[in-house]
C-alpha positions as CSV (number, residue, x, y, z in Angstrom):
1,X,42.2,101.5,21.5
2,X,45.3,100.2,20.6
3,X,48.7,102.2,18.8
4,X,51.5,100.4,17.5
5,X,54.7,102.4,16.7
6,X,57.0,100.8,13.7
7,X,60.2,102.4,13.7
8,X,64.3,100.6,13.5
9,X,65.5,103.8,16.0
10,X,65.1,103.8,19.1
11,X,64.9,107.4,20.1
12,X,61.9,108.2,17.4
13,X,60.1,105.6,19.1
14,X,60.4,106.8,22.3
15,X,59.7,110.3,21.7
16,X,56.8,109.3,19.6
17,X,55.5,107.7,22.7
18,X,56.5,110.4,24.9
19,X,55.3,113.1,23.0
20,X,51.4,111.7,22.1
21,X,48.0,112.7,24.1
22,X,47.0,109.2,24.1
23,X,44.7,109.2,27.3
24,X,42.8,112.1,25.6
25,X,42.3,109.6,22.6
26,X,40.9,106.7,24.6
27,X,44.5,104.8,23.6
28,X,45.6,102.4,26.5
29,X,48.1,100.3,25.2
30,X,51.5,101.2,22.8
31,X,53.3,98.6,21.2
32,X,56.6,99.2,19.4
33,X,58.3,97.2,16.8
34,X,61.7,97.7,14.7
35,X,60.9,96.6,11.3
36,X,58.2,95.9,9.2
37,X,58.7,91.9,10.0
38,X,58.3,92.5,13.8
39,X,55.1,95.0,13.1
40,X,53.4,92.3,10.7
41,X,53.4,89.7,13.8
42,X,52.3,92.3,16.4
43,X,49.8,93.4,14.4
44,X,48.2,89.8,13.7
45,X,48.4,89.7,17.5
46,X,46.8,92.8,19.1
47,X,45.0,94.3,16.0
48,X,45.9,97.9,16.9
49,X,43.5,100.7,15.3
50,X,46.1,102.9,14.9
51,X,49.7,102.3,13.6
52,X,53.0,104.8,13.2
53,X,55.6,103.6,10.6
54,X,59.0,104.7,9.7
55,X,59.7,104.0,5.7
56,X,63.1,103.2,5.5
57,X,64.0,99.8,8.1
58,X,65.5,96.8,7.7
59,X,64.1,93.0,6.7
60,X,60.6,94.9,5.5
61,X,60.6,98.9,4.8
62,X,57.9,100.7,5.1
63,X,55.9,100.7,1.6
64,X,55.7,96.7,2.1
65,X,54.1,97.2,5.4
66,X,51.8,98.9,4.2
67,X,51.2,97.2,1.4
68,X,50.3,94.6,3.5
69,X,48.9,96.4,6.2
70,X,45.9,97.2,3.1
71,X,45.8,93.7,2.2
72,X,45.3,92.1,5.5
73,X,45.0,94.7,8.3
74,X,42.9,97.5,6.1
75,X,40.3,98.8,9.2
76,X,43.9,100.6,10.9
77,X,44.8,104.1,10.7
78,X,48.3,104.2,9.1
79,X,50.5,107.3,9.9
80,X,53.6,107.6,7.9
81,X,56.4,109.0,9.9
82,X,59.9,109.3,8.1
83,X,63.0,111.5,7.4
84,X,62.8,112.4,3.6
85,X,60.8,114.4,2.4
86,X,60.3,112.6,-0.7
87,X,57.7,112.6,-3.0
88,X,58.1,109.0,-4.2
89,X,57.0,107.9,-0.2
90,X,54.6,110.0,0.2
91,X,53.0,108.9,-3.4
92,X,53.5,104.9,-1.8
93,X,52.0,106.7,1.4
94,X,48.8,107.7,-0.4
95,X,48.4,104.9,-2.2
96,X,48.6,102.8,0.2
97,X,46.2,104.1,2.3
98,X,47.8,106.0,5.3
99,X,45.8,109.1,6.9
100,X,48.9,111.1,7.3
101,X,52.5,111.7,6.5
102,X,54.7,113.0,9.1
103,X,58.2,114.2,9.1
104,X,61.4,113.9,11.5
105,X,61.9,115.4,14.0
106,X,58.4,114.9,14.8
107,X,56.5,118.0,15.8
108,X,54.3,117.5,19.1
109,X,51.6,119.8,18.0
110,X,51.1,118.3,14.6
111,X,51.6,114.3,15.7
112,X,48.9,115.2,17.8
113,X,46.4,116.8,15.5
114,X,47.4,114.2,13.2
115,X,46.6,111.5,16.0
116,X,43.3,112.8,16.5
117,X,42.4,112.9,13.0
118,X,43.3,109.6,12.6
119,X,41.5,108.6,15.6
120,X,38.3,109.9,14.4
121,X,38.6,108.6,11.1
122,X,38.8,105.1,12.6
123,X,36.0,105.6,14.8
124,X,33.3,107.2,12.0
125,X,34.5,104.3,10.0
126,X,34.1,101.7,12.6
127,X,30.6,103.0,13.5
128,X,29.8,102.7,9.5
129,X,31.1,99.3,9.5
130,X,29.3,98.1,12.4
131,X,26.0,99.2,10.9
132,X,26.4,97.6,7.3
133,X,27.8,94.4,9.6
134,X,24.4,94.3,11.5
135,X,22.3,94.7,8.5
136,X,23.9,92.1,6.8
137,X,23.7,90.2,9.5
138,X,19.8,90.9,10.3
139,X,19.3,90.2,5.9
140,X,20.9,87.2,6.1
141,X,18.5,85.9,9.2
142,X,15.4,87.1,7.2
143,X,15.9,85.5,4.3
144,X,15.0,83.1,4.5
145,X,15.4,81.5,8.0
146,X,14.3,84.5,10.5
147,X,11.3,85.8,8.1
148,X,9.7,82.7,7.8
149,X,10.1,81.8,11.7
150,X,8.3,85.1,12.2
151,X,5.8,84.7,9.5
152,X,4.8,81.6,9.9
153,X,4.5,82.8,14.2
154,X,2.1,85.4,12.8
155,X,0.0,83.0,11.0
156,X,-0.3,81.5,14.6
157,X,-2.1,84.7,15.7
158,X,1.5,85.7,17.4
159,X,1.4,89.5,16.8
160,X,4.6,90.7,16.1
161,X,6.8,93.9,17.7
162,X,5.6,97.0,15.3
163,X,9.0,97.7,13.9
164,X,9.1,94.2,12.6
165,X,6.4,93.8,9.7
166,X,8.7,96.5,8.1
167,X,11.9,94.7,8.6
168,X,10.2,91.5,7.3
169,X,8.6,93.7,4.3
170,X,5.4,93.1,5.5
171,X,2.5,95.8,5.6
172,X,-0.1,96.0,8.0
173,X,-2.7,96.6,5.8
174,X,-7.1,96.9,6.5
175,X,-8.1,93.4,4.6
176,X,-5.7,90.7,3.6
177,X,-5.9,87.1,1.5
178,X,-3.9,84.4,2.0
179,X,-3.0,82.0,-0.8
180,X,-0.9,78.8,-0.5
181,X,1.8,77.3,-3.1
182,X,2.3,73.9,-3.4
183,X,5.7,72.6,-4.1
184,X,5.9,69.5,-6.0
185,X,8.0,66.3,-4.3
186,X,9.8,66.0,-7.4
187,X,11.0,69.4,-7.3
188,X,12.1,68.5,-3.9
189,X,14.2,65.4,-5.4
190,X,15.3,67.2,-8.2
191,X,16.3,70.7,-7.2
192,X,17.1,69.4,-3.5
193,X,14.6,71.2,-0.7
194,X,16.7,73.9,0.0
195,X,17.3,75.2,-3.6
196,X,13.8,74.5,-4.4
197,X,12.3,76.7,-1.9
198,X,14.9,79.4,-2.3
199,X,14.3,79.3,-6.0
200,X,10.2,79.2,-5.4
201,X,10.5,82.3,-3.1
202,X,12.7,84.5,-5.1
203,X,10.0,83.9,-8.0
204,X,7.0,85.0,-6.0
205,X,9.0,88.0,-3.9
206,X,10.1,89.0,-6.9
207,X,6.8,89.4,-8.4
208,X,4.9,90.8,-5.1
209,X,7.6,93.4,-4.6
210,X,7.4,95.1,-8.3
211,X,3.3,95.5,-7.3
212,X,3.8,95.6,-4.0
213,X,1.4,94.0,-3.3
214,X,2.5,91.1,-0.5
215,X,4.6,88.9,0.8
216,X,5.8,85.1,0.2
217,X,7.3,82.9,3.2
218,X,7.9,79.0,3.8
219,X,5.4,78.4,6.2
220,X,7.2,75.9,8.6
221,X,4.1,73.6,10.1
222,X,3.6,72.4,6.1
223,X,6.3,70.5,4.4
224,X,6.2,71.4,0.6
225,X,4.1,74.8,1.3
226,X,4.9,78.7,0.1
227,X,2.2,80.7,1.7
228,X,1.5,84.0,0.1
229,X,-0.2,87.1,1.9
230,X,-1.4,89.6,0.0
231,X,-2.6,93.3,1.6
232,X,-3.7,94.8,-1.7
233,X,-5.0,95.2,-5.5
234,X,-7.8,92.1,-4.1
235,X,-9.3,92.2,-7.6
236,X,-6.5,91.3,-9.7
237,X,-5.2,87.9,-7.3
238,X,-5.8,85.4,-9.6
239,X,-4.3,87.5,-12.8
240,X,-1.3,87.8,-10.4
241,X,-1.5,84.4,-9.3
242,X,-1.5,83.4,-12.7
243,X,1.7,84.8,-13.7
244,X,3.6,83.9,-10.2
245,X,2.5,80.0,-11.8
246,X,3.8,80.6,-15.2
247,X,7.4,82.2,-13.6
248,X,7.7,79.1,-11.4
249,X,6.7,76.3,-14.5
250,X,9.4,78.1,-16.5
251,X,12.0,78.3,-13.5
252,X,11.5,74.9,-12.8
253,X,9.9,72.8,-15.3
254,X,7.0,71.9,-12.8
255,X,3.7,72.9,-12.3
256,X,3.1,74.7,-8.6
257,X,-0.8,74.6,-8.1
258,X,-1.9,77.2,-5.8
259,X,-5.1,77.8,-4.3
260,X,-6.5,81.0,-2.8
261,X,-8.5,81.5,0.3
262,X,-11.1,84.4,1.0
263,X,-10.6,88.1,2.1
264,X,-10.5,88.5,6.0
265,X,-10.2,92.3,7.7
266,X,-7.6,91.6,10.6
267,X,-4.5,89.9,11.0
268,X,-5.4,87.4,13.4
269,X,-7.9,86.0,10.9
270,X,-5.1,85.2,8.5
271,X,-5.4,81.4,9.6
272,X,-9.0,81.4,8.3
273,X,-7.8,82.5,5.1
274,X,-5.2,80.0,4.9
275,X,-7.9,76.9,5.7
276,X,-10.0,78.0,3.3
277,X,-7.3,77.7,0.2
278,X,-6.1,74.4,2.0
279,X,-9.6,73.3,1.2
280,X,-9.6,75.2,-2.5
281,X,-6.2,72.9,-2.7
282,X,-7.9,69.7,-1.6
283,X,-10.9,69.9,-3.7
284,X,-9.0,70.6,-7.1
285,X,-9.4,68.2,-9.9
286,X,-6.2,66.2,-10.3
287,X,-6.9,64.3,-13.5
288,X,-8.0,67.7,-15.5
289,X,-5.5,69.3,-18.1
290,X,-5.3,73.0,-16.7
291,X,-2.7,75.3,-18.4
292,X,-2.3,77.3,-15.6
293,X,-3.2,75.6,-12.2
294,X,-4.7,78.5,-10.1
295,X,-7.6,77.7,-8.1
296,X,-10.3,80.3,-5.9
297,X,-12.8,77.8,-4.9
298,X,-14.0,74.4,-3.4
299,X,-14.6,72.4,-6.4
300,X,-18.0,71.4,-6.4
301,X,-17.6,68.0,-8.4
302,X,-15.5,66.4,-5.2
303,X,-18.3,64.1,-4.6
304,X,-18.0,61.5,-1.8
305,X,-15.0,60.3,-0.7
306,X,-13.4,56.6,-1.9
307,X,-13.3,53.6,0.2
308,X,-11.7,50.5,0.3
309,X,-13.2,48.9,3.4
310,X,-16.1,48.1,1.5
311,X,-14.4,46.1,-0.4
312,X,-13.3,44.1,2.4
313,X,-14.7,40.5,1.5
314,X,-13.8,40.9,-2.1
315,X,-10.3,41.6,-0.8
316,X,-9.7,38.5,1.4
317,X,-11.2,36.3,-1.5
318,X,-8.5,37.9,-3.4
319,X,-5.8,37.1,-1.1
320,X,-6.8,33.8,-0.3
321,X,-6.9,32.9,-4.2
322,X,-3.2,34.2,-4.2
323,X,-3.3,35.6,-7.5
324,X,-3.0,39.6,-8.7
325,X,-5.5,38.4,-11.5
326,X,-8.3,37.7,-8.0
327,X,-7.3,41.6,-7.3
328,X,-8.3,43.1,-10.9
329,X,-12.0,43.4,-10.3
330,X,-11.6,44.8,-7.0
331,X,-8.9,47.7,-8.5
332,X,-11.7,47.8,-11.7
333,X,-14.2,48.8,-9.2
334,X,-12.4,51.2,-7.0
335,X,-10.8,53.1,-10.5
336,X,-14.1,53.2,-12.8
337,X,-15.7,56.0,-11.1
338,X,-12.6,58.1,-10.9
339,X,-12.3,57.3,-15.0
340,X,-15.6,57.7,-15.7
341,X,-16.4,60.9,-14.3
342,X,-12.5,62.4,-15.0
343,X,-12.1,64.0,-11.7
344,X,-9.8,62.9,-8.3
345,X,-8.7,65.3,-6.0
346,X,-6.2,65.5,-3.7
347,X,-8.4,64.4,-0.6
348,X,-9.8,61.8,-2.4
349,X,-6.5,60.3,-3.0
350,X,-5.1,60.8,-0.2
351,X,-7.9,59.2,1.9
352,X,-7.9,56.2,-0.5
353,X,-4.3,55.8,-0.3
354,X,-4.6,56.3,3.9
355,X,-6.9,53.1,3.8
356,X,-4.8,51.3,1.6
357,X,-1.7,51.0,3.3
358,X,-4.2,50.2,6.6
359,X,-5.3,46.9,4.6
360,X,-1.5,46.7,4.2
361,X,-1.0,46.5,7.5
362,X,-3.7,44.8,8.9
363,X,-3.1,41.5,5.9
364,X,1.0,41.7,6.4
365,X,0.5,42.1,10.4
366,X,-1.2,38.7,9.7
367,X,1.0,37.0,7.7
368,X,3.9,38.5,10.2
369,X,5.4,40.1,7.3
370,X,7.6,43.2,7.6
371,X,5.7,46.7,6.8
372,X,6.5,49.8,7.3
373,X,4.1,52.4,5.9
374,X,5.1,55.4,3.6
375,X,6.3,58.5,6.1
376,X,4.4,60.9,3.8
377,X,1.1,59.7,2.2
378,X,1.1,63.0,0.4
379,X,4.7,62.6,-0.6
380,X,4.2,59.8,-2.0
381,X,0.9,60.6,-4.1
382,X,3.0,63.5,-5.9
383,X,5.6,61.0,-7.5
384,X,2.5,60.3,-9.6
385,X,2.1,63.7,-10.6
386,X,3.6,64.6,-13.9
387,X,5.6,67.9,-14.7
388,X,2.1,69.8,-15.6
389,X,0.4,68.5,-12.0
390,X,-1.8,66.3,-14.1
391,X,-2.3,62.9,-11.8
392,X,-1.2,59.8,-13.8
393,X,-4.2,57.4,-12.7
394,X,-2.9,54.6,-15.1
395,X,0.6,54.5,-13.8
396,X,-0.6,54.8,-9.9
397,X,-3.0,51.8,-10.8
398,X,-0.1,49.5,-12.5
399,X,2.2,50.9,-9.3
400,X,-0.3,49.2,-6.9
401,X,-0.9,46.0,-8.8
402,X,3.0,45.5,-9.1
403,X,2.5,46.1,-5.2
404,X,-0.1,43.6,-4.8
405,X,1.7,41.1,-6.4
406,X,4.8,41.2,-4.6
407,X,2.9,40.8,-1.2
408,X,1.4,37.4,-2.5
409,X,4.1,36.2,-3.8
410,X,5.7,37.1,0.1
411,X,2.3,35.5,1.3
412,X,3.5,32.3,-0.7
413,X,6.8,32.5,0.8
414,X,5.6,32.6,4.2
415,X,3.5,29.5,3.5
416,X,6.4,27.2,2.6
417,X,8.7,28.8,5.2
418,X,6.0,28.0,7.7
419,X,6.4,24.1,6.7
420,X,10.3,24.3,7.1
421,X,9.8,26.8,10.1
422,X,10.4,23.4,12.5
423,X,13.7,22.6,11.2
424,X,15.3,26.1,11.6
425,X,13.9,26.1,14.7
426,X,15.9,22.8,15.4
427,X,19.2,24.6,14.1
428,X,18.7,27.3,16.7
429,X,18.5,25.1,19.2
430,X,21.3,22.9,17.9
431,X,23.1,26.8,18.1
432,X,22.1,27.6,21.6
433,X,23.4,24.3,22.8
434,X,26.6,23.3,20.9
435,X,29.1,23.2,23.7
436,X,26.9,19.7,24.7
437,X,26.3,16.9,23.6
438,X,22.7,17.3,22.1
439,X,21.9,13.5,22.0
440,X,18.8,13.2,18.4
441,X,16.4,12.0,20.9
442,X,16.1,15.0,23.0
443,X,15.5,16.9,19.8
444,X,13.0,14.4,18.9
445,X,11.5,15.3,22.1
446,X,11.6,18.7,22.5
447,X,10.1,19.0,19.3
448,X,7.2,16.0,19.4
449,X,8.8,15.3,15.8
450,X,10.3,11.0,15.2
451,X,13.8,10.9,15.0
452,X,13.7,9.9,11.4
453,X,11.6,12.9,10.5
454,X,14.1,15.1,11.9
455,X,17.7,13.5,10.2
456,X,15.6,13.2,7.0
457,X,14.7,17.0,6.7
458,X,17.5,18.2,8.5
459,X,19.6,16.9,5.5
460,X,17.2,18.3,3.1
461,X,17.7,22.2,4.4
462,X,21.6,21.8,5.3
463,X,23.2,19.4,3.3
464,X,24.5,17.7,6.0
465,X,23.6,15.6,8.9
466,X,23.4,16.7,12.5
467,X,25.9,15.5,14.2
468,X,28.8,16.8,11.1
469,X,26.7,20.3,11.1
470,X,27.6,20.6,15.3
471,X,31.1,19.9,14.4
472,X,31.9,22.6,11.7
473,X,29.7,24.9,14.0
474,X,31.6,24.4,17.1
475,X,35.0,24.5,15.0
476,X,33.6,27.9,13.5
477,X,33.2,29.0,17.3
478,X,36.5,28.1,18.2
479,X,38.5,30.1,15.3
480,X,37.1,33.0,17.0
481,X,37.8,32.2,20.6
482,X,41.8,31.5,18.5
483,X,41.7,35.4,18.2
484,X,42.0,36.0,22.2
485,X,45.8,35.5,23.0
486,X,44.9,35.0,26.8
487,X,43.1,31.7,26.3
488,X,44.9,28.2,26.0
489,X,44.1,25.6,23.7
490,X,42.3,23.5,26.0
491,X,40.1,26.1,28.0
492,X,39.2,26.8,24.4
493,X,38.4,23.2,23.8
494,X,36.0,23.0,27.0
495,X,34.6,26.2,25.6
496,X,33.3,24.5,22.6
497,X,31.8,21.6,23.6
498,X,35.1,19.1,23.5
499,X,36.5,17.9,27.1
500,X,39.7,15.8,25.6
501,X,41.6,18.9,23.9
502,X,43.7,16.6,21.9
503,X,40.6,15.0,20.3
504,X,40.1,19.0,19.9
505,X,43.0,19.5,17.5
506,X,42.6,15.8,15.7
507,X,39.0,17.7,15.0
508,X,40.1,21.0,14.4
509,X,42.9,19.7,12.1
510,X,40.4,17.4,9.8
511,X,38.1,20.1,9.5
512,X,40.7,23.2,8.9
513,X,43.6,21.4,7.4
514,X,45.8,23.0,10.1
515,X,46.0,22.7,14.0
516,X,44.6,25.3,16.2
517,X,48.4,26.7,17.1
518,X,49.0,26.9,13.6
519,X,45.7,28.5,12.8
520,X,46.8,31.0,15.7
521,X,49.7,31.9,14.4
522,X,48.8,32.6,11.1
523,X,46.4,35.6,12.6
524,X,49.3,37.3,13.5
């Protein structure tokens, strides 16, 4: 520990030191300072537990030290040591916090009792502090970081230490259900992930605390998923279940379907639980109008899944005809049976959407077109999901034919780029060789094209003819060389393709308007 003692005369400082048991106190260092001013920047610097101060010094007395000894430094002891015995310092003493109040001259046996007082004020207090600082610091890990690190570990049959299903308000219990909330992507866009599940989790815990009945964490292998375990009243879930829904509809203005799992007896068969509701989740009817979306078992009416593949021949047909119109009865086809019997779940989407984007790939891969598939198939199935987690069939239909349509007209692209392909092929070689002369013949025969062929489309794409395309493009090459101060005028000309430097600047002046040392100087 450290003191500091605050007084403008010397000799109260020295007795104060002289006189104090501070070895018996655990105290190993004493500072002294003169005024209040002095104290202030020894205080910022060594932080002593205990500090001694006069009242009445110069630059800063006494009361504004420890005014701002509460203010900035409030964990010290403050001992009051002064001459007058006057009621108005020891009311300022008092108020502003100091253990004691001690008068001059300053009796050994009282600064001493005092001392130790102080001493063991600080200390109670520090051991009080410490323990509100490491259960702050323990809450602030839990939620929601540490709890659902360790939950979702648990989940991954990863029993945990015994003293820490209490910390994490979990209760080892004889049966248990799991039951998984999904988090819509919109809520995700709108809310920001963070906020959303913050917001989803304070719902549900706040709910499953007033029964006490589980526990809700963000279970980290599932992006988008609250996993709920609950360890008692079995017979009321879905009545519970029901109103954690409503809460999170009205908190957020989005439904959260959530599907339940069946009863297990230990916690290592949690995960069985969990599969089972991830199945209940993927079976659910997408396209039914459900108030309240709460599910406890594999819907029936799945049926067999979608496929696209068998479509295959239709498809190509399609693409070949180059028209969105070619596409409609193959779309027709696939939709019908989802409109007809009213039901899609999640897995049957998903697996239709999966084999979508791979006839994405496999046409664009052969059209060399750029593709790059969705990160998230599930992601993006959910933008179709309106705010009561109805699936909007029409408007994921329309999406994919504005789709379709865009990739023929890129199909048609290709197809006309293809044709011109040989000419910009012709520039990149014009490109790669410009500091030469590139003579039209050995173009002609690099490319098995005629010589006429090659001016006459040439000047179609560009505008221009060869030869007066090489010249802006080797003066374009040149302003750029300009910028380097180290190179001369005509190293810069022999860069570019021009041996005779004063032809250079005739060239570089017709094209420019200005010579090359004019151009250079105006870069500076």
């Amino acid at each position: 520990m450290k003191v500091l003692i605050v007084d403008d005369e010397q000799h109260v400082r020295e007795g104060i030191r002289l006189l104090g048991e501070w070895e018996a106190q655990g105290i190993k260092e004493i500072y002294e300072a003169t005024n209040g001013e002095e104290a202030i920047a020894m205080i910022e610097e060594y932080r002593p537990e205990i500090i001694f101060s006069d009242m009445k010094m110069p630059k800063k007395d006494g009361i504004q030290l420890l005014e701002w000894i509460k203010e900035n430094q409030p964990t010290s002891k403050t001992i009051v040591v002064t001459g007058y015995d006057d009621y108005h310092y020891m009311r300022k003493a008092i108020h502003f916090g100091s253990s004691d109040y001690l008068l001059k001259p300053v009796d050994p046996d009282a600064l001493n009792q005092t001392l130790e007082n102080a001493v063991k004020e600080w200390k109670k207090e520090e051991a009080e502090r410490r323990k509100e600082t490491n259960s702050y610091q323990l809450l602030n890990e839990m939620k929601p970081v540490y709890r659902d690190r360790m939950l979702t570990r648990l989940f991954a049959n990863d029993h945990l230490k015994e003293n820490l299903y209490e910390e994490l308000g979990f209760q080892p219990s004889g049966k248990y259900v799991a039951a998984v909330v999904k988090i819509n992507e919109q809520v995700m866009i709108e809310f920001g992930r963070d906020l959303a599940y913050f917001t989803t989790l304070n719902v549900i815990n706040e709910i499953l605390k007033a029964e006490d009945i589980g526990i809700g964490f963000r279970y980290l292998a599932q992006r988008g998923q609250i996993v709920i375990i609950f360890w008692n009243q079995f017979e009321q879930l879905e009545k519970h279940l029901a109103t954690i829904y409503k809460a999170l509809k009205e908190a957020m203005d989005f439904a959260c379907p959530i599907a339940i799992g069946h009863q297990v007896d230990e916690i290592s068969q949690l995960m069985d639980s969990y599969r089972q509701a991830t199945e209940v989740m993927l079976s659910h009817n997408l396209l039914d109008k459900k108030e309240i979306r709460v599910y406890s078992r594999v819907n029936e009416a799945e049926g067999a899944l979608p496929t696209l593949m068998a479509h295959a021949s239709s498809i190509e047909l399609a693409v070949q005809a180059g028209e969105v119109s070619a596409f409609e009865g193959v779309i027709d086809e696939v939709t019908s049976e989802f409109s007809q019997n009213h039901f899609m779940s999640l897995r049957q989407l998903f697996h239709l959407e999966r084999e979508y984007q791979v006839i994405c790939n496999q046409w664009m891969k052969k059209y060399r077109l750029p593709f790059t598939p969705p990160d998230d198939i599930e992601r993006e199935a959910d933008l179709f999901l309106d705010r009561n987690g109805q699936f909007c069939l029409e408007e994921y239909v329309n999406r994919k034919k504005r789709e379709i349509s865009l990739f023929l007209k890129s199909i048609k692209r290709h197809t006309q780029l293809e044709k011109g392909n040989i000419i910009y092929e012709i520039e990149q070689y014009l490109q790669a060789n410009f500091d030469r002369d590139v003579k039209l013949q050995e173009i002609a025969d690099q490319f098995y094209l005629s010589r006429e062929y090659i001016s006459r489309k040439f000047k179609q794409e560009f505008n221009e003819n060869i030869s007066d395309y090489i010249v802006k493009y080797r003066i374009r090459k040149a302003k750029s060389l300009l910028k380097n101060d180290q190179l001369k005028i005509y190293e810069i000309a022999s860069m570019v393709g021009y041996q005779d430097d004063k032809y250079f600047r005739k060239v570089f002046k017709k094209v420019e308007g200005i010579t090359p040392n004019e151009y250079r100087l105006g870069l500076k």
